[in-house]
PyMOL Python script that loads the backbone (N, CA, C, O; Angstrom):
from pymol import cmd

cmd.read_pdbstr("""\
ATOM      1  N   UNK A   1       0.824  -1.186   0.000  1.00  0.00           N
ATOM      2  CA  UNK A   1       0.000   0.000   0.000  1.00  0.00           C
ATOM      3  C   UNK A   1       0.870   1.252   0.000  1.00  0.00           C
ATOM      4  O   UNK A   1       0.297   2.158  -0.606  1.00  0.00           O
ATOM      5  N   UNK A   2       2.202   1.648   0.533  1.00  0.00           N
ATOM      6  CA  UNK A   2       2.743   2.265   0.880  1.00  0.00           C
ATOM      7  C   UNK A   2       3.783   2.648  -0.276  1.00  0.00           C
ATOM      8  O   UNK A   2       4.348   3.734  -0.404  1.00  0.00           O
ATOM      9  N   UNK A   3       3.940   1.235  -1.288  1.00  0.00           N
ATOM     10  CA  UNK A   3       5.032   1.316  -2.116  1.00  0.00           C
ATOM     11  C   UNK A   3       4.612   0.796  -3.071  1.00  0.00           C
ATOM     12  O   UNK A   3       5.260  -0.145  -3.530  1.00  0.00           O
ATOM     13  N   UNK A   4       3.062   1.319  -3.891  1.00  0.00           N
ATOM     14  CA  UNK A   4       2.284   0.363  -4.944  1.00  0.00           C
ATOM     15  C   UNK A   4       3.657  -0.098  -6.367  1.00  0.00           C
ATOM     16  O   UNK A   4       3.950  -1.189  -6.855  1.00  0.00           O
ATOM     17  N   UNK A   5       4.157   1.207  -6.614  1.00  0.00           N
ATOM     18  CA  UNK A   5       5.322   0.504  -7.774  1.00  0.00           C
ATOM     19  C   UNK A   5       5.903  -0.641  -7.540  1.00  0.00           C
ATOM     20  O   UNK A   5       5.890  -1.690  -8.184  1.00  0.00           O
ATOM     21  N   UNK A   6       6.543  -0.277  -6.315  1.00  0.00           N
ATOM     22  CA  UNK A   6       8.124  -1.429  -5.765  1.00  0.00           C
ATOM     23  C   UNK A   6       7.006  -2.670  -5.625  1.00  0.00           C
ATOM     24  O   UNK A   6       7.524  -3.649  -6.162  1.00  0.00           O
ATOM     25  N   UNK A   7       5.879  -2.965  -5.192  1.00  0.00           N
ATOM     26  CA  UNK A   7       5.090  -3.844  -4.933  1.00  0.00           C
ATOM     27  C   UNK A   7       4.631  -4.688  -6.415  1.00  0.00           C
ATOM     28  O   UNK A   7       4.829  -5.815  -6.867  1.00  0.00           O
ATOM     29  N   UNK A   8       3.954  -3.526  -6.839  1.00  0.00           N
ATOM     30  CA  UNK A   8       4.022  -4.216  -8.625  1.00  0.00           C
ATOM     31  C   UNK A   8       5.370  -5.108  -9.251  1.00  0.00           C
ATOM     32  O   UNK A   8       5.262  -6.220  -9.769  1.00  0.00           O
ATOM     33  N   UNK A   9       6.310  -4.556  -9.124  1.00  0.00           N
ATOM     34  CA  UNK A   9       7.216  -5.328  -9.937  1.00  0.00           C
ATOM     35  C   UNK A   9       7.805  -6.128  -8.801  1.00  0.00           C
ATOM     36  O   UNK A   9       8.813  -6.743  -9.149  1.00  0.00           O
ATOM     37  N   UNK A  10       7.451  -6.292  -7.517  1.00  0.00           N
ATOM     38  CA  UNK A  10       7.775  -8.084  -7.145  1.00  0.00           C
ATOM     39  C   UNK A  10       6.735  -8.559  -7.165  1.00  0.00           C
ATOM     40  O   UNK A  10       6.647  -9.638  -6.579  1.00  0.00           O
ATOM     41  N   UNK A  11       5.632  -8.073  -7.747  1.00  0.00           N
ATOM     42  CA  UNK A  11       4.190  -9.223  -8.101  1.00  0.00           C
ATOM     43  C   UNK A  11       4.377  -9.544  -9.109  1.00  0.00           C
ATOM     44  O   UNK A  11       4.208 -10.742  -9.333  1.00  0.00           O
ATOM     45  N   UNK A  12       4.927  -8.439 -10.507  1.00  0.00           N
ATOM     46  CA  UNK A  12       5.359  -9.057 -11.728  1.00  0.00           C
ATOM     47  C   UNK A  12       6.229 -10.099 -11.771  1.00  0.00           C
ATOM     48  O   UNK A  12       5.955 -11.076 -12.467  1.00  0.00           O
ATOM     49  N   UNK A  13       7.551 -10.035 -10.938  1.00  0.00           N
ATOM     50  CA  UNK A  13       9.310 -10.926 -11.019  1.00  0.00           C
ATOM     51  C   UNK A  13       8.442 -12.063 -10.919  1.00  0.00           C
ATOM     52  O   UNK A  13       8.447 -12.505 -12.068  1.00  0.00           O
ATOM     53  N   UNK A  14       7.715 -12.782 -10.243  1.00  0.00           N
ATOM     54  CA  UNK A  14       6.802 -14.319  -9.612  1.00  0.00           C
ATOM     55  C   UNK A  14       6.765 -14.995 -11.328  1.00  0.00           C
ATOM     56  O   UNK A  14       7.147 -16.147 -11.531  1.00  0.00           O
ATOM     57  N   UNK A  15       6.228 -14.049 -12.526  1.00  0.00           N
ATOM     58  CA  UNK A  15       6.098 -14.424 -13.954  1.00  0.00           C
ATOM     59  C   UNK A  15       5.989 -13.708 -14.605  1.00  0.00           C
ATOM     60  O   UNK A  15       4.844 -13.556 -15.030  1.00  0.00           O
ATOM     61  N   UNK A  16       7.051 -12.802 -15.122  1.00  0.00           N
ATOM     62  CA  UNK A  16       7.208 -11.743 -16.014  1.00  0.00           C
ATOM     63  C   UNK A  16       6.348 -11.618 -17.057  1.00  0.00           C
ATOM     64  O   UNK A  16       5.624 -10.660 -17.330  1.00  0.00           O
ATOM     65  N   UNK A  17       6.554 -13.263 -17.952  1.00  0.00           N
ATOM     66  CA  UNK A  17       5.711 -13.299 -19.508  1.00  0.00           C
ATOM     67  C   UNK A  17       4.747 -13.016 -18.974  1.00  0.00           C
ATOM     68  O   UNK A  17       4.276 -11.907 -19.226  1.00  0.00           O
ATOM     69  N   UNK A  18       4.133 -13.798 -18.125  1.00  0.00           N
ATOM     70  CA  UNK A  18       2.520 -13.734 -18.357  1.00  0.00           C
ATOM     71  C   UNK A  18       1.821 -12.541 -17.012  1.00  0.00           C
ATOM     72  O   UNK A  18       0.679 -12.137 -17.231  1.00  0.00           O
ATOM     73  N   UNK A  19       2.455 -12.094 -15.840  1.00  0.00           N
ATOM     74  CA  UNK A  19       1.858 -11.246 -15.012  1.00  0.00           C
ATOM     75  C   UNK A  19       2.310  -9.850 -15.568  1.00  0.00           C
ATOM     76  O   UNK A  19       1.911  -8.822 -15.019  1.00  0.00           O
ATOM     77  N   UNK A  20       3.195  -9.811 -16.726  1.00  0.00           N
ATOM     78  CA  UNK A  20       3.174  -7.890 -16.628  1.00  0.00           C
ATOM     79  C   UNK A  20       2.665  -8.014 -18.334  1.00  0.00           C
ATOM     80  O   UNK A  20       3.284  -8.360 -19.341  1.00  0.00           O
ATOM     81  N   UNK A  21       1.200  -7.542 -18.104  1.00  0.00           N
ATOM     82  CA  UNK A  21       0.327  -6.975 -19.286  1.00  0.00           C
ATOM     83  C   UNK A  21      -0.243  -6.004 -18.754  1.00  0.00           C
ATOM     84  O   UNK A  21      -0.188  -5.701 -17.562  1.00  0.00           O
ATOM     85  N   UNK A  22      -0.972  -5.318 -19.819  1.00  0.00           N
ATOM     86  CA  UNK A  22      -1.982  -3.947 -19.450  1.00  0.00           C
ATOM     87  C   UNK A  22      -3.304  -4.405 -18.778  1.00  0.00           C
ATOM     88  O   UNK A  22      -3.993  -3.677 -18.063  1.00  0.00           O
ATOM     89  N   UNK A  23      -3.550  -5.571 -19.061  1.00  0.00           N
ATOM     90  CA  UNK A  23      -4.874  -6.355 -17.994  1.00  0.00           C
ATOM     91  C   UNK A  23      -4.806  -6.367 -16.511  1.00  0.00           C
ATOM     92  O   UNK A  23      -5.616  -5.842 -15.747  1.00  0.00           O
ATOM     93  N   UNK A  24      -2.985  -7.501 -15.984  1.00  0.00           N
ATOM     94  CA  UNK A  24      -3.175  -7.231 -15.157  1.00  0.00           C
ATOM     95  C   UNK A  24      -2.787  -5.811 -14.453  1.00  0.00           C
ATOM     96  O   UNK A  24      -3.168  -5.772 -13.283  1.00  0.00           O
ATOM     97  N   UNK A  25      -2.339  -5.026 -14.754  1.00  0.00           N
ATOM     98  CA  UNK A  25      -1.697  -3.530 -14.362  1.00  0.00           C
ATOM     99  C   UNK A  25      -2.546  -2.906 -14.163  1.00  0.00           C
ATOM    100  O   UNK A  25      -2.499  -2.128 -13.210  1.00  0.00           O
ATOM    101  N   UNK A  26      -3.780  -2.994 -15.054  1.00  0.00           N
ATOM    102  CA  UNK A  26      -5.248  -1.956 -14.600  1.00  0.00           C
ATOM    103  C   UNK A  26      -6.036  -2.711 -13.478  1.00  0.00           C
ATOM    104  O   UNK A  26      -7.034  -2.165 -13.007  1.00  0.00           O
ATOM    105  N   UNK A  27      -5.550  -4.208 -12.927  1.00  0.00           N
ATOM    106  CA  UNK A  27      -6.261  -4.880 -12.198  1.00  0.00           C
ATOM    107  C   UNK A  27      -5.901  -4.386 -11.050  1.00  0.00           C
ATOM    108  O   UNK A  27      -6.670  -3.948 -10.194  1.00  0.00           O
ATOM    109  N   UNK A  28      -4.139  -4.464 -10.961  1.00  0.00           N
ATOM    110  CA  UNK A  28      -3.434  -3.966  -9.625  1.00  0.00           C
ATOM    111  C   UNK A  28      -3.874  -2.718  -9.457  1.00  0.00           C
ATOM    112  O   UNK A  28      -3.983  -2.471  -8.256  1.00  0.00           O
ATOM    113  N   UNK A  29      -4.214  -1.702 -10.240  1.00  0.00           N
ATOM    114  CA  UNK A  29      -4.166  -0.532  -9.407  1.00  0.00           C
ATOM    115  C   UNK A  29      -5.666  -0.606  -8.985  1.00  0.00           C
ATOM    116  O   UNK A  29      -5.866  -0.057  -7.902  1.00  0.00           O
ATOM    117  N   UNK A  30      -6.802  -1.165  -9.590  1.00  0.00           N
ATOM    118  CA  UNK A  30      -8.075  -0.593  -8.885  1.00  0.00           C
ATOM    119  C   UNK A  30      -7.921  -2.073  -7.636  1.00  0.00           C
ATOM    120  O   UNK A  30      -8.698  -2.380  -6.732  1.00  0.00           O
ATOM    121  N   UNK A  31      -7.054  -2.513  -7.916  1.00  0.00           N
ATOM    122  CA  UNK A  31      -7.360  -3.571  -6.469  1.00  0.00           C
ATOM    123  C   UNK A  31      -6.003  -3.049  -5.075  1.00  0.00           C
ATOM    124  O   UNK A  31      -5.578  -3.685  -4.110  1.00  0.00           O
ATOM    125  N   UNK A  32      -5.738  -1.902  -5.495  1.00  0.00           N
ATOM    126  CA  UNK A  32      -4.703  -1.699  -4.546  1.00  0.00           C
ATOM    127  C   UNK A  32      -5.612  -0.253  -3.053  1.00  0.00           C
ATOM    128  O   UNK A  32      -5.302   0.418  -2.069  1.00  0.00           O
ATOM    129  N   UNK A  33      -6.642  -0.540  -3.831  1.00  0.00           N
ATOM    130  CA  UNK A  33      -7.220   0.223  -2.163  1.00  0.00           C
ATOM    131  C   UNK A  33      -8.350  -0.701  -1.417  1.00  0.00           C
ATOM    132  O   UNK A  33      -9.258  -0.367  -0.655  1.00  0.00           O
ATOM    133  N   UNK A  34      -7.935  -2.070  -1.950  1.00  0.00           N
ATOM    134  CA  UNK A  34      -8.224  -2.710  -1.122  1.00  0.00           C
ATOM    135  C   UNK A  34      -7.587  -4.084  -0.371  1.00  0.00           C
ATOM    136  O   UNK A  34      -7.961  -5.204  -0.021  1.00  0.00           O
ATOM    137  N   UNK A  35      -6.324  -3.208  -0.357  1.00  0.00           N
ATOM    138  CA  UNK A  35      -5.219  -4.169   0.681  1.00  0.00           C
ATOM    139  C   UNK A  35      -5.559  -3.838   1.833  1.00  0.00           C
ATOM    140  O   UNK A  35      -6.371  -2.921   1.949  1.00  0.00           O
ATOM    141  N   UNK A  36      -5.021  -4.505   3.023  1.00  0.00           N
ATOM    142  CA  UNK A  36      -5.671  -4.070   4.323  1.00  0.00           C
ATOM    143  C   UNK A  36      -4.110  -2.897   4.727  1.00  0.00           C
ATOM    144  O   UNK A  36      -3.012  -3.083   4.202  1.00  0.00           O
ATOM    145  N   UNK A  37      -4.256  -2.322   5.238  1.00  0.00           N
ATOM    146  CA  UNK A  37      -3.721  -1.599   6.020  1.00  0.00           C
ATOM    147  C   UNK A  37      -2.872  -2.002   7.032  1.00  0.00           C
ATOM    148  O   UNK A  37      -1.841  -1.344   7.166  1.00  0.00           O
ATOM    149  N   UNK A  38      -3.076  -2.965   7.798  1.00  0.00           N
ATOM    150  CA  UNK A  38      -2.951  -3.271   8.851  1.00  0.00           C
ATOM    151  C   UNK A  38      -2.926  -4.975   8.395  1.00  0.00           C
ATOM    152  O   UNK A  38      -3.414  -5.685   9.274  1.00  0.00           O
ATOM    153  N   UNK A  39      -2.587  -5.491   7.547  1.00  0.00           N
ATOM    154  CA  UNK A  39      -2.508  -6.693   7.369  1.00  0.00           C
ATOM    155  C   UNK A  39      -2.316  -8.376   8.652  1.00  0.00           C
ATOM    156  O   UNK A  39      -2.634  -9.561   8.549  1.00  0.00           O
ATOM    157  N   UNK A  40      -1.769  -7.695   9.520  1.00  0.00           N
ATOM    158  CA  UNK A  40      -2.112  -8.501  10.731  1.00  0.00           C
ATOM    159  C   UNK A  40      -2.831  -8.344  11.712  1.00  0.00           C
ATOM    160  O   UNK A  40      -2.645  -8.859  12.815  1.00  0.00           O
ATOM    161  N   UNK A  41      -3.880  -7.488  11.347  1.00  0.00           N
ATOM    162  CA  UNK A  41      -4.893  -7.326  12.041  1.00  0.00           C
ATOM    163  C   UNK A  41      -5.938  -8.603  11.895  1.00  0.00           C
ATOM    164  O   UNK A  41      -6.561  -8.226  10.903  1.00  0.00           O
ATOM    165  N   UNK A  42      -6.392  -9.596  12.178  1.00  0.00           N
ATOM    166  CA  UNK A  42      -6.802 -10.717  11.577  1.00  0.00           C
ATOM    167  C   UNK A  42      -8.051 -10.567  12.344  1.00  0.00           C
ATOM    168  O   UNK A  42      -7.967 -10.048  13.457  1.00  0.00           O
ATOM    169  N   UNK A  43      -9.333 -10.996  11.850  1.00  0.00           N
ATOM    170  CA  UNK A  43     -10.784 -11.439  12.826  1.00  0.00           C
ATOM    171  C   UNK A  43     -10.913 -12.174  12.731  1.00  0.00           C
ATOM    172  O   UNK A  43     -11.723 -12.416  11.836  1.00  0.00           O
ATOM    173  N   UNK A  44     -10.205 -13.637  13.622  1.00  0.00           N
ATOM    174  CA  UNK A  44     -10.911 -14.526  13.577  1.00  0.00           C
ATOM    175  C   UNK A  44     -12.597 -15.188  13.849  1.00  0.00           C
ATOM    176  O   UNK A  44     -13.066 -16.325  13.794  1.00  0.00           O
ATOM    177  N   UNK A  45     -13.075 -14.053  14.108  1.00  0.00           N
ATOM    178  CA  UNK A  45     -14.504 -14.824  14.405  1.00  0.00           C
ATOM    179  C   UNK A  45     -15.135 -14.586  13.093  1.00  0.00           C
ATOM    180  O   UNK A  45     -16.188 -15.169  12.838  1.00  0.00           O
ATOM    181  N   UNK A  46     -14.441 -13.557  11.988  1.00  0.00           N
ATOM    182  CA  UNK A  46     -14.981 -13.549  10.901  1.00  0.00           C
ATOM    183  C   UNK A  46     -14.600 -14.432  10.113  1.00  0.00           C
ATOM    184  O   UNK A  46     -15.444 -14.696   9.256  1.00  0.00           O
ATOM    185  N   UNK A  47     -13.690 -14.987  10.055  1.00  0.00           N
ATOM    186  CA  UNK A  47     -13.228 -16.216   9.441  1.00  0.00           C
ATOM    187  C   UNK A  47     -13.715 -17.469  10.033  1.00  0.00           C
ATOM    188  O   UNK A  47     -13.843 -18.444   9.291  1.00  0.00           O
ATOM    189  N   UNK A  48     -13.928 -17.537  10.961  1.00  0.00           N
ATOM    190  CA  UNK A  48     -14.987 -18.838  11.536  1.00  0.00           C
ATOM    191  C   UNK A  48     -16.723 -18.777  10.841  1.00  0.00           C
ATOM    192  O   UNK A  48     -17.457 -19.698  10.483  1.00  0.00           O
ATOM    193  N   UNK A  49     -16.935 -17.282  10.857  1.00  0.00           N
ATOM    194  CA  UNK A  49     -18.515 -17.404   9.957  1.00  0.00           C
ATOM    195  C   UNK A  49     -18.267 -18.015   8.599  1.00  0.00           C
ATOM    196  O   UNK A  49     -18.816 -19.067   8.273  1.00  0.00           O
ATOM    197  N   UNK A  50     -17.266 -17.220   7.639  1.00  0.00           N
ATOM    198  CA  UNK A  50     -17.202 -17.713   6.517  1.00  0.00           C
ATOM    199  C   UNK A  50     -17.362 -19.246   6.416  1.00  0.00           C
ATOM    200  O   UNK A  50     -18.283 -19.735   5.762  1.00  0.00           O
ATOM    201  N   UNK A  51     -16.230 -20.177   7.231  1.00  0.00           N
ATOM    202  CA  UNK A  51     -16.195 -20.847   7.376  1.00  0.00           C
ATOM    203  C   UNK A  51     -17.572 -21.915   7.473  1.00  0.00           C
ATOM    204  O   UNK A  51     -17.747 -22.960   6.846  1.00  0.00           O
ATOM    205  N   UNK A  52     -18.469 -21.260   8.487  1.00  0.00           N
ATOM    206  CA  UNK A  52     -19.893 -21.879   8.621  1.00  0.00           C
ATOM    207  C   UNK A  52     -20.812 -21.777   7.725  1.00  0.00           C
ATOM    208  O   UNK A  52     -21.773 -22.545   7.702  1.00  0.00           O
ATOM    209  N   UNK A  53     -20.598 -20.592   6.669  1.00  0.00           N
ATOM    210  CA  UNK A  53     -21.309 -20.539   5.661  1.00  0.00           C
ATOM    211  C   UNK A  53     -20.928 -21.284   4.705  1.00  0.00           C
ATOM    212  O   UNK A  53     -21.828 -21.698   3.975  1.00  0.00           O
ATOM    213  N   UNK A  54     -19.475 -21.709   4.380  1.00  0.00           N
ATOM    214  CA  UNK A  54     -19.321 -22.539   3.724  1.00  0.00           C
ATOM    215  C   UNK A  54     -19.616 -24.035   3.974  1.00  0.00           C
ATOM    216  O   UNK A  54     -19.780 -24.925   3.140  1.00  0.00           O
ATOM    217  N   UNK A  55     -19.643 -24.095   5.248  1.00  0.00           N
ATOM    218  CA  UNK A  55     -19.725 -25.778   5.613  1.00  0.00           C
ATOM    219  C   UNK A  55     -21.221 -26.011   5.323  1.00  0.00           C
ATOM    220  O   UNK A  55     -21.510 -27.133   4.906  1.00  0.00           O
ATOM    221  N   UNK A  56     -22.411 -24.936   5.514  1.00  0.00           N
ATOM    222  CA  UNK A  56     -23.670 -24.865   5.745  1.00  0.00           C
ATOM    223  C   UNK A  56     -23.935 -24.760   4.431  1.00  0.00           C
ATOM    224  O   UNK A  56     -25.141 -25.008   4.414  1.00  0.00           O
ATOM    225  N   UNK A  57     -23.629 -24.568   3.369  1.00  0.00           N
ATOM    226  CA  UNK A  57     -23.596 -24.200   1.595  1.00  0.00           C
ATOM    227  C   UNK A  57     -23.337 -25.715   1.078  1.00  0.00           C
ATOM    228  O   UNK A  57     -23.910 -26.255   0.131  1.00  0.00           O
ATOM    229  N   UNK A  58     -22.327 -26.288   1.932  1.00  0.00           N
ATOM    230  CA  UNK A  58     -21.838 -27.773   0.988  1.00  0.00           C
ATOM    231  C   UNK A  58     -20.657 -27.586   0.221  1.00  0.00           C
ATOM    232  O   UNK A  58     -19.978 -28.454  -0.327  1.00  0.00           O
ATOM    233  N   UNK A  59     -20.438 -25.998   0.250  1.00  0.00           N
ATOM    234  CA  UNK A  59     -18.991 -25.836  -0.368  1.00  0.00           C
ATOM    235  C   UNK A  59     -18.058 -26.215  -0.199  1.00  0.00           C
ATOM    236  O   UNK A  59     -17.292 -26.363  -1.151  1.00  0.00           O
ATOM    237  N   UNK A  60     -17.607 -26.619   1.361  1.00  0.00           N
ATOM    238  CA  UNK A  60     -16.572 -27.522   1.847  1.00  0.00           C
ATOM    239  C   UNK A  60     -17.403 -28.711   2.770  1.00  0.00           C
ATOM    240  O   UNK A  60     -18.615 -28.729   2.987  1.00  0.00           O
ATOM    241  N   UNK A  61     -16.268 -29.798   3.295  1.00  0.00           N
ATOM    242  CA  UNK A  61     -16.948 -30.847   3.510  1.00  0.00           C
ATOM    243  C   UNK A  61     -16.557 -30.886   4.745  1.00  0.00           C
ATOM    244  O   UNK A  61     -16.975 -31.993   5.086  1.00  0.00           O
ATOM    245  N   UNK A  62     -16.003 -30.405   5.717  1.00  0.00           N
ATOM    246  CA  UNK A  62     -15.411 -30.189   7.243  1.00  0.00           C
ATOM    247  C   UNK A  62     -15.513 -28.681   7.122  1.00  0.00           C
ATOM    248  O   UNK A  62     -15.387 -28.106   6.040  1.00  0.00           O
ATOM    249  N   UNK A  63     -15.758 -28.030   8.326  1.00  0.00           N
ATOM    250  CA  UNK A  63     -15.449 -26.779   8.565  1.00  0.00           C
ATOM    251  C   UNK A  63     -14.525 -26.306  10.062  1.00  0.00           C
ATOM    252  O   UNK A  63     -14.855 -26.072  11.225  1.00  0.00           O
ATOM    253  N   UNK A  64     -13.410 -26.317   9.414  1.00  0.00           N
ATOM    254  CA  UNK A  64     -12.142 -25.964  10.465  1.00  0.00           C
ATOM    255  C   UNK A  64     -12.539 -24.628  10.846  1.00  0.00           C
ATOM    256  O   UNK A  64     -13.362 -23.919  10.266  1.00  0.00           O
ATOM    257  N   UNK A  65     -11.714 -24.296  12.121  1.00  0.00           N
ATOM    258  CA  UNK A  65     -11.949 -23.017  12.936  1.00  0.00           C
ATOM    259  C   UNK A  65     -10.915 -22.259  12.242  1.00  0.00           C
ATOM    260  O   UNK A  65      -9.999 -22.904  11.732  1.00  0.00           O
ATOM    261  N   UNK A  66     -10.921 -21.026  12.147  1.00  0.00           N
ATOM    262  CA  UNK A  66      -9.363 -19.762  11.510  1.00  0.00           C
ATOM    263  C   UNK A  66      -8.403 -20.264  12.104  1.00  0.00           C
ATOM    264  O   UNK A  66      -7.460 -20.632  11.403  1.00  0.00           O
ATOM    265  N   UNK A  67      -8.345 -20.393  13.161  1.00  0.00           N
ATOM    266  CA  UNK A  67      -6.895 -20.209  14.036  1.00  0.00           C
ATOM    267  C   UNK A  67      -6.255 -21.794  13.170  1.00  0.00           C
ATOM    268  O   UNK A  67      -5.058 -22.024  13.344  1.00  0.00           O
ATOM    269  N   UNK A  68      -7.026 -22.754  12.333  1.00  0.00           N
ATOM    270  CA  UNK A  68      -6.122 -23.879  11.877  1.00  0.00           C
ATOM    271  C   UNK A  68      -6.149 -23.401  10.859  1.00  0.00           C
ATOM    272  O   UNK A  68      -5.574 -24.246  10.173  1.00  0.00           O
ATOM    273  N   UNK A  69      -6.469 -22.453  10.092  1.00  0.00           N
ATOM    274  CA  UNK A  69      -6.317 -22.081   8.658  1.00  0.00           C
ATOM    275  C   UNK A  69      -5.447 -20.454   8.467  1.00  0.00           C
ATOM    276  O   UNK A  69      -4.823 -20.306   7.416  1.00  0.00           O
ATOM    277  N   UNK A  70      -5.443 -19.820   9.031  1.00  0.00           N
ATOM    278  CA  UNK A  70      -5.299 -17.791   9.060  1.00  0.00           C
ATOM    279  C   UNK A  70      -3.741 -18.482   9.622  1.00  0.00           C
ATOM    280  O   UNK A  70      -3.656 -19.349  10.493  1.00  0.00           O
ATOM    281  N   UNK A  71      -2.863 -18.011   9.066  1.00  0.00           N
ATOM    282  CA  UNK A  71      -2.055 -17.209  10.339  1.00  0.00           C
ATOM    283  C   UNK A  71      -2.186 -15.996  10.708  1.00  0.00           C
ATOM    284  O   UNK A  71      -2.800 -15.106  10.120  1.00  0.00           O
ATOM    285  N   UNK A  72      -1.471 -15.926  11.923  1.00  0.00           N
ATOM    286  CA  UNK A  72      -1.794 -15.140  12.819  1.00  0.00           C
ATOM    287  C   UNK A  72      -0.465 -14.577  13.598  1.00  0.00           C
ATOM    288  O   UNK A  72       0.145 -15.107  14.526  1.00  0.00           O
ATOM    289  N   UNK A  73      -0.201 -13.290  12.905  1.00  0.00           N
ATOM    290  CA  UNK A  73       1.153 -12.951  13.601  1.00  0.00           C
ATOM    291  C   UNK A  73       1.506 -12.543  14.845  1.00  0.00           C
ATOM    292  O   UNK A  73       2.690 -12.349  15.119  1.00  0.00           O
TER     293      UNK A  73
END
""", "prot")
cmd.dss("prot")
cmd.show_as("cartoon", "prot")
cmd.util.cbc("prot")
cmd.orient("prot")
């Protein structure tokens, strides 16, 4: 968030050919105000709902708690 360029081109280096086009470049910037800020700020109880909505959907077939899936710094 702080360093959207320097950030772009180590998201590009991962696969040059195919991650640096004009597709994804207009993707990164309208998706770059919605990085978190605070990236270890974690909710796990919001990640436990997802979780229940998915188990309750059929989308997954166990529904683990965050704290076995999120890290958590």
């Amino acid at each position: 968030m702080n360093h959207p360029d320097e950030s772009w081109k180590t998201f590009v280096s991962y696969a040059p050919d195919t991650l640096n086009n004009e597709l994804n470049k207009r993707a990164w910037n309208d998706t770059l105000t919605r990085f978190a800020l605070r990236p270890s700020a974690v909710d796990l109880e919001r990640y436990n709902r997802f979780s229940e909505f998915m188990y309750q959907h059929k989308i997954i077939k166990t529904q683990p708690k965050a704290q076995d899936f999120v890290p958590v710094l």
